[in-house]
N, C-alpha and C positions, 0 to 999 in steps of 0.2 A: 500616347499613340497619336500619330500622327494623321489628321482626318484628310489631306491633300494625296496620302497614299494609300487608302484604301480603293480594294478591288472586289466587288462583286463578286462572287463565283455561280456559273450561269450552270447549270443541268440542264439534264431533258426537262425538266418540272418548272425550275428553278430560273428563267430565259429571260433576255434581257427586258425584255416587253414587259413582263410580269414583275422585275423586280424594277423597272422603272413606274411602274403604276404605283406603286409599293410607296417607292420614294418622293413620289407624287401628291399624295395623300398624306405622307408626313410632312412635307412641305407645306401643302394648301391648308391642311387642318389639325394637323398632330395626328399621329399613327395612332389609332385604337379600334377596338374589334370593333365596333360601330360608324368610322368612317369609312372602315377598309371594307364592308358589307356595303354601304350604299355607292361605293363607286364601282365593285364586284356584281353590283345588281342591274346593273348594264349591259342587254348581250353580247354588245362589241368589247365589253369590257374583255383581258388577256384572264382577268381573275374571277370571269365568270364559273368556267367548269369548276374550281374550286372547289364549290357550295352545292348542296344539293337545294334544288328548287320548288319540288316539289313538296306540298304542307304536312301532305298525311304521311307521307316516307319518313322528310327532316321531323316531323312531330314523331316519330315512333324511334328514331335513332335516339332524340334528344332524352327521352322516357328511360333510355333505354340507359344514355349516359348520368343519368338521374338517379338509377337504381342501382350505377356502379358506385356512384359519390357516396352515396345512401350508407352500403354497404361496408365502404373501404373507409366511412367516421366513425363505425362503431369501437368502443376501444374497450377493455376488461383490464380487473387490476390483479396482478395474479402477486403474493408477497411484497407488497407496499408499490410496485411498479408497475407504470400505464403503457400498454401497450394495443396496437391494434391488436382485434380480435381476431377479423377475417386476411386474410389472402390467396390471391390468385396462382393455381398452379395448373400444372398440366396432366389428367389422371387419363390413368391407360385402362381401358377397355377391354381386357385379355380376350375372353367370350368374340369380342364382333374385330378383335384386331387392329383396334383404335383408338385414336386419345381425343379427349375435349377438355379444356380449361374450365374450370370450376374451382369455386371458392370453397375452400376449407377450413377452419379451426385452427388460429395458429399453435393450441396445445396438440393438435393432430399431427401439424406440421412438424413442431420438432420435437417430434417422435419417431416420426418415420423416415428414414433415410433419403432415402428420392424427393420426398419435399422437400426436405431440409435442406439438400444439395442445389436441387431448383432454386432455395430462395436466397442463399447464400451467392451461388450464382448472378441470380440476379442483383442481390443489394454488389454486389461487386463491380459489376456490370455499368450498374445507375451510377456508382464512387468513380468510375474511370469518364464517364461522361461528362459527368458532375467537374472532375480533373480538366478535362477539354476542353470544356465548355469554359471555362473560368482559367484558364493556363496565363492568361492578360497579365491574372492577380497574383506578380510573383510575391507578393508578402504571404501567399499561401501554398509557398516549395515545400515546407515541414512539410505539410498535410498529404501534398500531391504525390511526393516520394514516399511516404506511407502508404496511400494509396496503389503506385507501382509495387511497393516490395511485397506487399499479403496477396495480390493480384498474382505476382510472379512466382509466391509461395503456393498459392490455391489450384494453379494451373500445373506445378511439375507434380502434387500428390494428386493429381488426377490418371 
């Protein structure tokens, strides 16, 4: 890959300003979550709204991301093989008309069709990402064309 031709791609989010600060910080100090935090901690900084500022907010979201990691390490061994226990799905409310995400049992999970499909889904979802994201690494074409054809298989038995 050739580093004289890389391009940036700017967003609404994503602006030059902000990915120049970005690059700034890897330049001055090497990129890590803790440089790129103290030059975001600047109001003029572009990377300020980023972050939330505020202790008792950021301290309750962090709590919050804590009791997801918490959750999503527990694993169970069901017939010699280790698997997460829990995941995230989306359950429907019939009674009030509405869904909320909630962790369930993965033995709950596949069992029940709508989870199943959800998580299936998902893991599909993460493998095409996972494909994009890494697309650079053509030593990894087997994988990625695997990836497309159970993708393209999953989507017409829908």
């Amino acid at each position: 890959m050739n580093k004289e031709k890389i391009q940036y791609k700017n967003t609404e989010k994503f602006t030059p300003e902000v990915i120049g600060e970005v690059l700034e910080v890897q330049v001055k100090y090497g990129l890590t979550a803790d440089s790129l935090l103290k030059k975001a901690s600047k109001k003029s900084s572009s990377l300020y709204e980023f972050f939330d500022w505020d202790n008792s907010s950021a301290g309750e979201k962090w709590r919050l991301q804590q009791a997801r990691v918490l959750i999503n390490e527990i694993k169970i061994i069901v017939d010699d093989k280790e698997m997460y226990a829990f995941e995230n799905v989306n359950v429907s409310i019939i009674e009030k008309e509405s869904s909320s995400r909630e962790y369930k049992s993965i033995v709950e999970i596949i069992n029940n069709a709508n989870y199943r499909q959800q998580l299936i889904q998902r893991a599909l979802f993460e493998a095409i990402y996972w494909k994009n994201r890494h697309s650079e690494l053509t030593e990894l074409n087997p994988i990625f064309s695997l990836i497309t054809e159970i993708s393209e298989e999953w989507q017409s038995k829908k």
